[in-house]
KEBA-193589 format. One line per 5 residues: number of its first residue (from 1); their letters; for each residue x, y, z of N, C-alpha, C. Coordinates in steps of 0.02 Angstrom, whole numbers, plus 50000, padded with zeros to 5 digits. Each point is the difference from the previous one (the first is absolute). Example, Ala and Ser with C-alpha at 12.3 -4.5 7.8 and 13.67 -1.06 7.14 Angstrom:
2
1) AS) 50660:49716:50390:49955:50059:50000:50045:50060:50000 ~ 49982:50053:49964:50042:50059:50003:49961:50055:50037 .
//
This chain:
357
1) XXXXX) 50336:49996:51604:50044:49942:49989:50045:50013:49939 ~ 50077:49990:50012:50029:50004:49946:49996:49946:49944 ~ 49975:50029:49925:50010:49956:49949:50045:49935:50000 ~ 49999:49932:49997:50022:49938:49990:50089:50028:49963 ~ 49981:50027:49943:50074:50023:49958:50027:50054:50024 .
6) XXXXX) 49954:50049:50033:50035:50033:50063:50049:50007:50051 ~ 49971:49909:50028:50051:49977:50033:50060:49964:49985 ~ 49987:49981:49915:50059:49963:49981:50067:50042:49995 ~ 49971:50065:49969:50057:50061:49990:50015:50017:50044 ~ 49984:50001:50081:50043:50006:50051:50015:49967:50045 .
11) XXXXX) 50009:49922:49973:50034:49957:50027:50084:50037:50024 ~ 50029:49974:50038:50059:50010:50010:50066:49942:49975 ~ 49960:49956:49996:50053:49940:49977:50046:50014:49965 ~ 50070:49974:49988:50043:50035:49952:50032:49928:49972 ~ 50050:50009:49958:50043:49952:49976:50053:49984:50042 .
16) XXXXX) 49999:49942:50021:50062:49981:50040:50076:50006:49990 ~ 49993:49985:49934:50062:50021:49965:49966:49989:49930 ~ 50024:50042:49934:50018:49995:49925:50047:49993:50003 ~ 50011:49925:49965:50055:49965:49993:49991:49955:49926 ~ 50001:50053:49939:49995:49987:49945:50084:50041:49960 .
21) XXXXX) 50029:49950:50016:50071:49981:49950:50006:50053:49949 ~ 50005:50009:49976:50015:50016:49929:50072:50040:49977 ~ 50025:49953:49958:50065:50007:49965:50001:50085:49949 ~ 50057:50025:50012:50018:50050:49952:49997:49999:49937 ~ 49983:49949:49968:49984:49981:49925:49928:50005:49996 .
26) XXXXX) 49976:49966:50050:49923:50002:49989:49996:50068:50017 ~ 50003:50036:50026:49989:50097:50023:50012:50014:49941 ~ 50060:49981:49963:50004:50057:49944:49962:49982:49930 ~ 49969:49920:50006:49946:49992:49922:49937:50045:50047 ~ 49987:50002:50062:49942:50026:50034:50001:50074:49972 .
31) XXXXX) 50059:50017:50016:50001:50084:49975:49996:50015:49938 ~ 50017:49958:49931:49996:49997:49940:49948:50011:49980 ~ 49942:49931:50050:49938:49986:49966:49958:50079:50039 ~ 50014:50003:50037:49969:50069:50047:50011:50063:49961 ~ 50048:50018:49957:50000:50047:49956:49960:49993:49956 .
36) XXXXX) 50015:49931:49949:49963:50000:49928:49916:49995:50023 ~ 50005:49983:50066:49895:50011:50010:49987:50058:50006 ~ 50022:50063:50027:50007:50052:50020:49992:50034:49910 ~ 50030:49982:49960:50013:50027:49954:49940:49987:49962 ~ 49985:49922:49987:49956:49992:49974:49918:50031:50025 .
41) XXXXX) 49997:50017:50057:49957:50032:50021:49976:50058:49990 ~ 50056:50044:50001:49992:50068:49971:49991:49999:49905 ~ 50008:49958:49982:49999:50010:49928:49926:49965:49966 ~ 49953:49988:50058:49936:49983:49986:49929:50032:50032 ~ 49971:49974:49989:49930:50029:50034:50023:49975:50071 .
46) XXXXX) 49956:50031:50054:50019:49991:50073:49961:49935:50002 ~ 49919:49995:49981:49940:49983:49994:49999:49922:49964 ~ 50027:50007:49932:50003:49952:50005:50076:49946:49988 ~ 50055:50031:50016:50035:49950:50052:49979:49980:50064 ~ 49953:50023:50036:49953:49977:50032:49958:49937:50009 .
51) XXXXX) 49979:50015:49954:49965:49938:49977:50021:49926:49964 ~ 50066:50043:49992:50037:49921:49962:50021:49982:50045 ~ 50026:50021:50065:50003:49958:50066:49959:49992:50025 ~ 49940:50016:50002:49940:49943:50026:49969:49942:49963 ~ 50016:50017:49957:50000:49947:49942:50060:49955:50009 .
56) XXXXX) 50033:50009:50015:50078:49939:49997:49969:49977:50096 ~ 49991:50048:50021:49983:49975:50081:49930:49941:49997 ~ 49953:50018:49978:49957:49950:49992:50001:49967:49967 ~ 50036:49969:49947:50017:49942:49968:50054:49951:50051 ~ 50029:50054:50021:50056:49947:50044:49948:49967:50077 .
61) XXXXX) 49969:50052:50002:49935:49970:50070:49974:49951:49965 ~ 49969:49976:49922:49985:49950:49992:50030:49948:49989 ~ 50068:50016:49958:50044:49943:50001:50037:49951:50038 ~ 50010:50065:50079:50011:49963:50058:49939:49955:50035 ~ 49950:50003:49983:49952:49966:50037:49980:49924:49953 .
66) XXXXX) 50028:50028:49927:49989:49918:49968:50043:49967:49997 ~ 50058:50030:50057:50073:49962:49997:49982:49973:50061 ~ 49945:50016:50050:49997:49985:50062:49930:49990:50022 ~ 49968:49921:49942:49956:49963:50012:49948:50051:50010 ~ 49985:50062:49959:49952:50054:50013:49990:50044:50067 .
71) XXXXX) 50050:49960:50043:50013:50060:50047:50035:50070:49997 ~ 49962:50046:50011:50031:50078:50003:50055:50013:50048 ~ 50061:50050:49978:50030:50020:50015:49987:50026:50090 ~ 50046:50002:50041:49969:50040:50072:49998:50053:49989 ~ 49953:50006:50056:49995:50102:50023:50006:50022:50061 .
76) XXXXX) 50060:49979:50027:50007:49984:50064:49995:50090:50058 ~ 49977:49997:50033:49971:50073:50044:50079:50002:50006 ~ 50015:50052:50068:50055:50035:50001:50034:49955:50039 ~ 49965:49969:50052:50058:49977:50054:50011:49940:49988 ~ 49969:49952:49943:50016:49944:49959:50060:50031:49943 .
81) XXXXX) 49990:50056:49967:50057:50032:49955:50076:49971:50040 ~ 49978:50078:50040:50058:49977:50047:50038:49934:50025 ~ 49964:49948:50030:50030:49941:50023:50031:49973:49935 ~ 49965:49989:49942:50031:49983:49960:50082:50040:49966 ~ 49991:50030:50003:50065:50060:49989:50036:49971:50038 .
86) XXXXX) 49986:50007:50065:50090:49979:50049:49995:49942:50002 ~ 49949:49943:49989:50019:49935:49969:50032:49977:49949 ~ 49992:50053:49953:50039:50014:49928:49959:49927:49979 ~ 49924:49997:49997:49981:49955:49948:49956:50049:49950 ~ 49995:50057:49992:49950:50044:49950:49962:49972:49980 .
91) XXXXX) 49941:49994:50034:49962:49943:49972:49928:50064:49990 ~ 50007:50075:49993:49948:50037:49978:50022:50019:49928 ~ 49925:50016:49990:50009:50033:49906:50035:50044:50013 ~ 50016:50073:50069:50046:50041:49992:50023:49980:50087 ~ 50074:50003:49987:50020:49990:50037:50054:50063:50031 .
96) XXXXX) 49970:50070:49985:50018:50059:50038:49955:50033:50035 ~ 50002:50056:50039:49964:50055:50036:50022:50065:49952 ~ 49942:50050:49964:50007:50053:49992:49979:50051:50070 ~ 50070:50052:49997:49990:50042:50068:50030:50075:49982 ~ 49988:50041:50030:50043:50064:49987:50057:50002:50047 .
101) XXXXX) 50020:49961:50026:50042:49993:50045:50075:49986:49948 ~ 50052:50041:50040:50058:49966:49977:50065:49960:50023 ~ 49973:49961:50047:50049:49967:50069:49943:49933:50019 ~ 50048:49961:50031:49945:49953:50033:49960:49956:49940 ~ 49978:49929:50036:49976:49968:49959:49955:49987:49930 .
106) XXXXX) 49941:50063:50027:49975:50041:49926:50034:50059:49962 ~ 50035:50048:50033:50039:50025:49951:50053:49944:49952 ~ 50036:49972:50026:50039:49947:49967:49961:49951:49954 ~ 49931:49984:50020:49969:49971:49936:49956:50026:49930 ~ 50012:50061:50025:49968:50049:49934:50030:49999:49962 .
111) XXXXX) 50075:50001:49997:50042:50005:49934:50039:49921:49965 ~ 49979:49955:50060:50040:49927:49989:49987:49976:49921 ~ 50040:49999:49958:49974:49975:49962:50015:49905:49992 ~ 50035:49968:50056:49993:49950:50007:49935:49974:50016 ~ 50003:50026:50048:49909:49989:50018:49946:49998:49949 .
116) XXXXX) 50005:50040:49956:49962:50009:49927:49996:49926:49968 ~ 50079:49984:50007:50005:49939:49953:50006:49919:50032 ~ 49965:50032:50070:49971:49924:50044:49939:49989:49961 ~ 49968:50053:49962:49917:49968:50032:49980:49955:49943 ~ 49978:49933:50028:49972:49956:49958:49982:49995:49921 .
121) XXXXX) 49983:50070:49995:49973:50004:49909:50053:50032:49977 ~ 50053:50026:50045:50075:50023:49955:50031:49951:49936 ~ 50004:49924:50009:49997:49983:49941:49942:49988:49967 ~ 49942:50029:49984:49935:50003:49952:50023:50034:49961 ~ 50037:50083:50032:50010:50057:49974:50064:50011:49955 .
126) XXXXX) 50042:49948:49977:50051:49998:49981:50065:50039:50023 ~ 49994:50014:50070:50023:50017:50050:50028:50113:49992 ~ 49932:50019:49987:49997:50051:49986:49998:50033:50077 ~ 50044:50027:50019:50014:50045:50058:49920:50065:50014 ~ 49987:50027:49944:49954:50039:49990:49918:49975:49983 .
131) XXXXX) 49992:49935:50019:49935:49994:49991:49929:49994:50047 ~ 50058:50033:50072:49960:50015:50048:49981:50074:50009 ~ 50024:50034:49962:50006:50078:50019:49961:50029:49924 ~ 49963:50054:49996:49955:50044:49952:50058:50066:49996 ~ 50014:50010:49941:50046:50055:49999:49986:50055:50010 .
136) XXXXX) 49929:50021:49988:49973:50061:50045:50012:50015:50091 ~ 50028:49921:50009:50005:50009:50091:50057:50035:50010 ~ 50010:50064:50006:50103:50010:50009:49997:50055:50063 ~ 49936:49969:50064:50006:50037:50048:50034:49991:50047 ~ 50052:50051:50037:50040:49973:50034:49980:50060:50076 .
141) XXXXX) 50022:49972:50055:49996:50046:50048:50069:50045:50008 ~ 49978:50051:50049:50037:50049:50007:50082:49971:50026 ~ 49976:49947:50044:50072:49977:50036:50034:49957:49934 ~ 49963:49968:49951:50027:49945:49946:50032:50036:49947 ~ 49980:50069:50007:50037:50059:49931:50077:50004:50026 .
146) XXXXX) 49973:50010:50079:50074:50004:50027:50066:49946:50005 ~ 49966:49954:50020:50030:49951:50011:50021:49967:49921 ~ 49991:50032:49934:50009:49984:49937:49975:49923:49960 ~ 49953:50014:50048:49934:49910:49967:49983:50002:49932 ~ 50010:49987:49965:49975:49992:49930:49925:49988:49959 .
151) XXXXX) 49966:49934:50065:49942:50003:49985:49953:49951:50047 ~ 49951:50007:50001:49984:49906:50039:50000:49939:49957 ~ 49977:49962:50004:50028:49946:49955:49923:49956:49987 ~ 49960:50036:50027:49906:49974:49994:49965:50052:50020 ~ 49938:49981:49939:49959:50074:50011:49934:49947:49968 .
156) XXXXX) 50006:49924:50021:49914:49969:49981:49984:49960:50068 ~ 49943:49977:50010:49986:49964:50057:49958:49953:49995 ~ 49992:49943:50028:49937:49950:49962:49947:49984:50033 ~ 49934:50003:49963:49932:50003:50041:50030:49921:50047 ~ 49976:50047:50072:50004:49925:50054:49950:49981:49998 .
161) XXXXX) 49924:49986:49970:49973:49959:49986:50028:49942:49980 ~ 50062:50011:49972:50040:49951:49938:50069:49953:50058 ~ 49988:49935:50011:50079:49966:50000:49973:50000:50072 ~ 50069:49973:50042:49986:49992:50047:50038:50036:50042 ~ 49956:50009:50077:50046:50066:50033:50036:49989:50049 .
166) XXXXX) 49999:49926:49995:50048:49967:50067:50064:49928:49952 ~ 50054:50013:50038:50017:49952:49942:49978:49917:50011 ~ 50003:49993:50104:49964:49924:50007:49948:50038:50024 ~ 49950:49941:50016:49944:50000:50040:49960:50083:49987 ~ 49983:49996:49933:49948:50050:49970:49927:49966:50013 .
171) XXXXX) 49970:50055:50041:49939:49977:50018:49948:50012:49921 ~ 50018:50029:49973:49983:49991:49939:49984:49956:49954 ~ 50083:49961:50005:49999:49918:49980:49934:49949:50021 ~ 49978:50008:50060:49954:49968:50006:49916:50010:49979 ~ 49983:50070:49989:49943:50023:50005:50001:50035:49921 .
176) XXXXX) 50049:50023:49969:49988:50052:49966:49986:50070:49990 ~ 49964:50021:50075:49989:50081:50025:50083:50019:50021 ~ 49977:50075:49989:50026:50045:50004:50030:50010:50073 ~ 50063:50001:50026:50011:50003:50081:49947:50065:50013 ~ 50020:50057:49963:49954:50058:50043:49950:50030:49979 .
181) XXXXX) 49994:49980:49941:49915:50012:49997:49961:49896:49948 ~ 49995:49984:50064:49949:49921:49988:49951:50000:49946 ~ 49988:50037:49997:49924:50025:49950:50034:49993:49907 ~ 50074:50007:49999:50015:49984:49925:50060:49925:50002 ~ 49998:49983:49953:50062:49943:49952:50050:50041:50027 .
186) XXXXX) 50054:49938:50002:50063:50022:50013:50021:49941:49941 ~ 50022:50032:49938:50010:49963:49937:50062:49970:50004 ~ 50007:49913:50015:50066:49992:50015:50028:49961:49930 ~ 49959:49998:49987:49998:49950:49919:49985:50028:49934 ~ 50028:49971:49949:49968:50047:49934:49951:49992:49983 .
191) XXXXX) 49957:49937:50004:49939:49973:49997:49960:50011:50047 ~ 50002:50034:50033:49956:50026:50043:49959:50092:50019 ~ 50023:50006:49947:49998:50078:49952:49938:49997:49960 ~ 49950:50028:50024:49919:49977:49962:50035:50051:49928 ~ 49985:50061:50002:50042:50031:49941:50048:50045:50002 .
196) XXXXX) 50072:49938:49981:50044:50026:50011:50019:50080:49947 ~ 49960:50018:49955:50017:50058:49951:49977:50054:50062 ~ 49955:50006:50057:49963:50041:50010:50033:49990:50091 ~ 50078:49972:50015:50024:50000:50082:50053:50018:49972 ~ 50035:50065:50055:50075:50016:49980:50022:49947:50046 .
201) XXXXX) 50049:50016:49984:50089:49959:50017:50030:50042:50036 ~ 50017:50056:49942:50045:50069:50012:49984:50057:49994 ~ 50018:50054:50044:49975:50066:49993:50077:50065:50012 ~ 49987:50051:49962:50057:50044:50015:49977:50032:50099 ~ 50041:49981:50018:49998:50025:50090:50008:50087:50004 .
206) XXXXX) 49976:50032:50030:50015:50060:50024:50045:50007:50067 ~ 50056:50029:49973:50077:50025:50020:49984:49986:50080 ~ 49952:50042:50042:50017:49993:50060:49937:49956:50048 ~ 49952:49952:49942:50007:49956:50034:50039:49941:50004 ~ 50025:49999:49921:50027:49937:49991:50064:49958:50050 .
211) XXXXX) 49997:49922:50020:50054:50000:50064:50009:49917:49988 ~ 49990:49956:50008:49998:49944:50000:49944:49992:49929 ~ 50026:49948:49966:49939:49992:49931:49930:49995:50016 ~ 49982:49980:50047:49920:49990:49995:49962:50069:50020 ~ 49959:49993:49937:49951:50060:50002:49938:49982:50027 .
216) XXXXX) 49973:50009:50048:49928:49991:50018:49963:50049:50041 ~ 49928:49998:49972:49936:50050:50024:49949:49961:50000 ~ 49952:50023:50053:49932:49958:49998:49951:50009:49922 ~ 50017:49966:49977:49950:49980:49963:49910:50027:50004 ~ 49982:50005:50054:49923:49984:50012:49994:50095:50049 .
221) XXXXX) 50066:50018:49971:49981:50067:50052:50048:50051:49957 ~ 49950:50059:49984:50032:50059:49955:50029:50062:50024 ~ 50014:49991:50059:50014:50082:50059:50062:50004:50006 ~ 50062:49972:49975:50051:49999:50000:50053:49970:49971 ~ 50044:50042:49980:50061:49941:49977:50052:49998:50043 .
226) XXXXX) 50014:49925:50023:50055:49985:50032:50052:50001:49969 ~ 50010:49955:49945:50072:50011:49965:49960:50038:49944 ~ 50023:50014:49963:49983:50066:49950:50025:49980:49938 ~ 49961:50020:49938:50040:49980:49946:50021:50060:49969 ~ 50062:49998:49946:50024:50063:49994:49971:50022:49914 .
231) XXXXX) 50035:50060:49986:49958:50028:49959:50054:50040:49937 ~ 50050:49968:49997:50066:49998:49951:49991:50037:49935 ~ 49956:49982:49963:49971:50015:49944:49948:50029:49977 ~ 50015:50065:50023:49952:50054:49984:49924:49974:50031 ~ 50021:49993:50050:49922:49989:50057:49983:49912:49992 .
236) XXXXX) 50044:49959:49977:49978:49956:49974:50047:49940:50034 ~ 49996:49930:50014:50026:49944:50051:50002:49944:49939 ~ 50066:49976:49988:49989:49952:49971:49989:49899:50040 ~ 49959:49967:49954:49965:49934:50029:50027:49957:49963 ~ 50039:49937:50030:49975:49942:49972:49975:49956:50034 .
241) XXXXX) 49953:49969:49960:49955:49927:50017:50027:49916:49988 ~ 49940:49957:50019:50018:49948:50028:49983:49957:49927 ~ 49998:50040:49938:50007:49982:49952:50040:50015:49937 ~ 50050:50026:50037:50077:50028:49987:50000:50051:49958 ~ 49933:50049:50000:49994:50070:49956:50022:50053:50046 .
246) XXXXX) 50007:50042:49992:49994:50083:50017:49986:50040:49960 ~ 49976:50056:50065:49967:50046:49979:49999:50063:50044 ~ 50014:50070:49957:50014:50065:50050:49926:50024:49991 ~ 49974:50007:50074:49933:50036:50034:50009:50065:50020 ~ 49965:50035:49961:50009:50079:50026:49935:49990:50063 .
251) XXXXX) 50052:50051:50043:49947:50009:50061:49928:50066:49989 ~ 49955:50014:50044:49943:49984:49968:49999:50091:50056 ~ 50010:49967:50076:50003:50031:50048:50054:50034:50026 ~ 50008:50083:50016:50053:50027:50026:50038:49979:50045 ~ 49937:49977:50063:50056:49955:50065:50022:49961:49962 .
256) XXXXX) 50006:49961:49967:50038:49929:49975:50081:50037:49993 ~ 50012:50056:49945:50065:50027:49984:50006:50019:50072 ~ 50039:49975:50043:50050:50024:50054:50071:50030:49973 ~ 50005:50057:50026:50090:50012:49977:50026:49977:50053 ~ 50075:49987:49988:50042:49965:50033:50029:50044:50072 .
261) XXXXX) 49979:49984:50044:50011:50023:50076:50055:49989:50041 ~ 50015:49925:49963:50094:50002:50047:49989:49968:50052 ~ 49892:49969:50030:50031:49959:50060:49910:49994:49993 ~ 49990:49923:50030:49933:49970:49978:49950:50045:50056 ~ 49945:50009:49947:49947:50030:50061:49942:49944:49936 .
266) XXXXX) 49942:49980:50043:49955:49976:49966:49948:50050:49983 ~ 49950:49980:49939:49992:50061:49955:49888:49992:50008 ~ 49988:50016:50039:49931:50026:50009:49980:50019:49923 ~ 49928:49944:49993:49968:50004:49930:49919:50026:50000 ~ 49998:50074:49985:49938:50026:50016:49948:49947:49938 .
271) XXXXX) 49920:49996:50051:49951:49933:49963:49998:50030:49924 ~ 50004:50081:49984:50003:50013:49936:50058:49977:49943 ~ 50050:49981:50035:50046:49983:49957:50063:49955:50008 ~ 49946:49936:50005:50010:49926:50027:49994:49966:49929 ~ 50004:50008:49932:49994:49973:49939:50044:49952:49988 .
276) XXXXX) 50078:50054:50027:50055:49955:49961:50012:49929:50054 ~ 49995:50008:50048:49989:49957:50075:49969:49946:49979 ~ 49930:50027:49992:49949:49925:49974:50050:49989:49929 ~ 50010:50007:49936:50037:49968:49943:50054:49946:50041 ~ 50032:50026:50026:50067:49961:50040:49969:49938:50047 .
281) XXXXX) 49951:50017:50022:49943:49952:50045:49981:49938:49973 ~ 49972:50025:49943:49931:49968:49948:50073:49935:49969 ~ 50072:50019:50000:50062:49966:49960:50031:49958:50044 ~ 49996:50000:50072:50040:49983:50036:49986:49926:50037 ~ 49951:49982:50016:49982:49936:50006:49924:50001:50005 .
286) XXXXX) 49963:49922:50016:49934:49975:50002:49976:49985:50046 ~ 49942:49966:50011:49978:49974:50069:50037:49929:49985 ~ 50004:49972:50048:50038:49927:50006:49953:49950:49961 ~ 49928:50011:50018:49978:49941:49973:49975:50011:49917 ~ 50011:50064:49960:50006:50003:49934:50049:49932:49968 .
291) XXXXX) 49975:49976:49965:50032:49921:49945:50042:50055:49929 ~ 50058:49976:50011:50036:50001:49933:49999:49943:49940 ~ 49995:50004:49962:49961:49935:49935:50071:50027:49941 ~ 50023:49946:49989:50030:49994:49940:50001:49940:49978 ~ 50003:49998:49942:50006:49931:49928:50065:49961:50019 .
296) XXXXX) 50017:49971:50002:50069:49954:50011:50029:49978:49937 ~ 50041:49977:50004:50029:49993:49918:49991:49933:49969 ~ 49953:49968:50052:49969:49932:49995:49935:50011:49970 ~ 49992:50071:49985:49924:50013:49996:49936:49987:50026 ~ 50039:50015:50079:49947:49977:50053:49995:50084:50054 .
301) XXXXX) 49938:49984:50022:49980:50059:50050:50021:50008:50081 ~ 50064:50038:50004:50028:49999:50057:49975:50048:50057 ~ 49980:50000:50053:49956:50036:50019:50052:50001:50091 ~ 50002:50046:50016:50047:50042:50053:49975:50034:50053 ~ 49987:49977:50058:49975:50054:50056:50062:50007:50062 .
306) XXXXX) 49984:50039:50046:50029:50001:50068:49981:49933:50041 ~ 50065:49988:50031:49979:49952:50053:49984:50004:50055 ~ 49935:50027:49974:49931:50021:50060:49971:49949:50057 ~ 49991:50009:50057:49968:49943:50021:49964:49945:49985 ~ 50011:49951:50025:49951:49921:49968:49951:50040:49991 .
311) XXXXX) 49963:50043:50045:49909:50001:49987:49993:50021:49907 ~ 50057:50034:49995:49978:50022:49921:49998:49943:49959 ~ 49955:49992:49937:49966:49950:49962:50003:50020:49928 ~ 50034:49985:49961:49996:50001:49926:49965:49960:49985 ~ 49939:50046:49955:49951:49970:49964:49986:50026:49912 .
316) XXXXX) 49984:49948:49967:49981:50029:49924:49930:49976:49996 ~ 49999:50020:49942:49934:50003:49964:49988:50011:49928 ~ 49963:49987:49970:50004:50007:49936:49947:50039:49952 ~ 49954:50052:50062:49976:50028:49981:49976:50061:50068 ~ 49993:50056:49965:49999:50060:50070:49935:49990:50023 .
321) XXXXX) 49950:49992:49958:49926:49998:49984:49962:49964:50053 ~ 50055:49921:49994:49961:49949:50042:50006:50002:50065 ~ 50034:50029:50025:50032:50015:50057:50007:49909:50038 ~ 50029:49978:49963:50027:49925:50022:50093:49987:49999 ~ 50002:49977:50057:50077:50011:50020:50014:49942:50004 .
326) XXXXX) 50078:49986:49977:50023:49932:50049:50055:49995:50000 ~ 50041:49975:50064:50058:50018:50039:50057:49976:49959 ~ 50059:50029:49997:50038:49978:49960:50068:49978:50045 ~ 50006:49934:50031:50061:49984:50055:50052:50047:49999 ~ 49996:50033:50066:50043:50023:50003:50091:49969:50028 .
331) XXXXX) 50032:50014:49960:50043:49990:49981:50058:49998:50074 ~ 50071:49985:50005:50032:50018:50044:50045:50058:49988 ~ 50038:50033:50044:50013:50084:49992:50084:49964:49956 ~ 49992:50012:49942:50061:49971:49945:50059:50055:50020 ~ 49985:50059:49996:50062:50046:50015:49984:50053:50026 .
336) XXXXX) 50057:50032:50034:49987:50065:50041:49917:50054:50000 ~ 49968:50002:50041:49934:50044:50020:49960:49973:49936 ~ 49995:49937:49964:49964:50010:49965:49953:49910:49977 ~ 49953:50028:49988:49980:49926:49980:49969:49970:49912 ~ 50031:49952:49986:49957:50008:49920:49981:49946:49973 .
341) XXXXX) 49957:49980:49944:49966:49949:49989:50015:50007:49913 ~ 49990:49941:49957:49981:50005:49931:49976:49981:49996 ~ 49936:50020:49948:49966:49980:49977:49979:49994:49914 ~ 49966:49942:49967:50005:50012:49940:49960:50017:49969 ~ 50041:50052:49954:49973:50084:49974:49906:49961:49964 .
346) XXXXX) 50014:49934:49969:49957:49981:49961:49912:49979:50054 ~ 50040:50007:50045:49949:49969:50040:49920:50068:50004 ~ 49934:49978:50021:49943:50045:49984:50025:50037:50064 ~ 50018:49996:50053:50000:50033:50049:50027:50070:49999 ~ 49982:50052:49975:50033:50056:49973:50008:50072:50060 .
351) XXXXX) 49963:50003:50062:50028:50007:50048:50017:49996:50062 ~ 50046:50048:50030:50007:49993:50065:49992:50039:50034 ~ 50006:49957:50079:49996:50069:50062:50028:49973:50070 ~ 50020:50066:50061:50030:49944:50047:49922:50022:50036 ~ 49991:49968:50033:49937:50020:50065:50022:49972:50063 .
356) XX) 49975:50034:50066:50006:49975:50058:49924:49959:50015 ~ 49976:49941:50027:49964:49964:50018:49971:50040:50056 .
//
């Protein structure tokens, strides 16, 4: 059976039309700002200008979500990308296709830098053209040397654990699981992040899987990478998290460094050297019915699960010892896949749990 993201990358769907305007004035501050990034790039570490765009990227993932009642940014799959594109409502965090192609709907969106400056956290970023792209990325294919391409215009992708992958009717929204693997959170909220220091957001993509933003792999299975992460910095992938840090991970395992091939093949992970796999695993999401707990600024105990079936039962207790439980009403589903309760911090009841009856 072909991989789920397998099949997303060979969808055929295309853009109906790109029909994004843009005036000769705006091309030429585009080309301005497209030099002085270019410039500024070479006159620093690769590594960590790197990281100062995952750092400006995950602050703007948080800022957009406390601009938007703690809802996260989308992560919309490919053929949601798409509709939105020839709808011209950009309603994804990236709203291009990286391709080696230089014609046709993905060649034309590798270099758009309009498209760059649809996507939702473009104003977080103080409308930095370059804060989707790692300056170590400057791989181009054989036909794009020719055709005189300059560069792609994204080289990060965001854990699809994260946002949502449909723009209506996300089955997610209702449940909180994961469309393709059920068994984890599909984090649609910021409060719903048990620890957000320890879930990426963002990861540097490897060249020929990278295609539509969402990066996803099973979680619960180490024999392969579907989309692949890349390895920019001296064997090493830079991360940011859902607590607006980053951080560059040197890889551990040889399969992990893929060199750049020019056209996606998925990458077979012998059981000996499945390390860096599980790290990326162990970061990427939870089981659904794990509780996220934070303090409120009321100084009360806010407590966060999936909106798991009625049968599930939140219960506390106020001691592990006694093994005495008691139910804590469950609540109605307040916002997207998720359900939450407060409680006050002062109270003896010190913990919790969900259980099925």
């Amino acid at each position: 059976m072909i991989p789920a993201t397998a099949l997303r990358r060979r969808q055929d769907e295309a853009f109906t039309r790109i029909e994004l305007m843009v005036t000769a004035a705006t091309l030429s501050v585009l080309a301005t700002v497209s030099l002085a990034g270019l410039g500024q790039a070479g006159g620093q570490s690769t590594s960590a200008s790197c990281l100062n765009n995952h750092r400006a990227l995950g602050t703007a993932w948080a800022s957009y979500a406390n601009d938007h009642s703690g809802l996260v940014v989308n992560n919309l799959n490919a053929t949601e990308t798409l509709a939105s594109v020839a709808a011209k409502t950009y309603l994804n965090w990236a709203n291009n296709f990286m391709a080696w192609d230089t014609s046709g709907p993905y060649g034309q969106s590798t270099t758009n830098l309009a498209l760059v400056s649809s996507s939702p956290l473009f104003p977080y970023l103080q409308s930095n053209l370059f804060a989707f792209k790692c300056p170590a990325d400057t791989y181009l294919s054989a036909a794009q040397h020719q055709a005189r391409f300059q560069w792609r215009t994204r080289s990060y992708s965001m854990n699809a654990f994260v946002g949502q992958a449909y723009a209506t009717n996300d089955p997610a929204a209702g449940t909180g699981k994961n469309q393709f693997f059920p068994r984890f959170r599909q984090f649609l909220q910021l409060d719903s992040i048990p620890v957000p220091a320890a879930t990426f957001v963002f990861l540097d993509e490897h060249p020929d899987s990278i295609n539509d933003g969402l990066y996803l792999n099973d979680p619960s299975s180490s024999r392969m990478w579907t989309d692949e992460p890349a390895s920019y910095h001296n064997g090493g992938c830079s991360f940011s998290f859902a607590d607006s840090h980053a951080e560059l991970h040197q890889w551990a395992s040889p399969t992990t460094i893929v060199p750049v091939r020019y056209n996606y093949t998925s990458v077979i992970i012998p059981p000996t050297q499945n390390v860096d796999y599980l790290w990326v695993a162990a970061r990427t999401s939870v089981d659904p019915t794990q509780l996220a707990l934070s303090r409120s600024p009321s100084n009360q105990l806010q407590i966060v699960w999936s909106a798991l079936p009625t049968n599930y039962i939140l219960q506390s207790s106020d001691s592990l010892a006694s093994g005495s439980w008691t139910n804590v009403p469950a609540p109605a589903v307040l916002s997207p896949g998720q359900r939450a309760t407060t409680q006050d911090i002062n109270a003896p009841h010190r913990f919790f749990r969900l259980i099925r009856p």
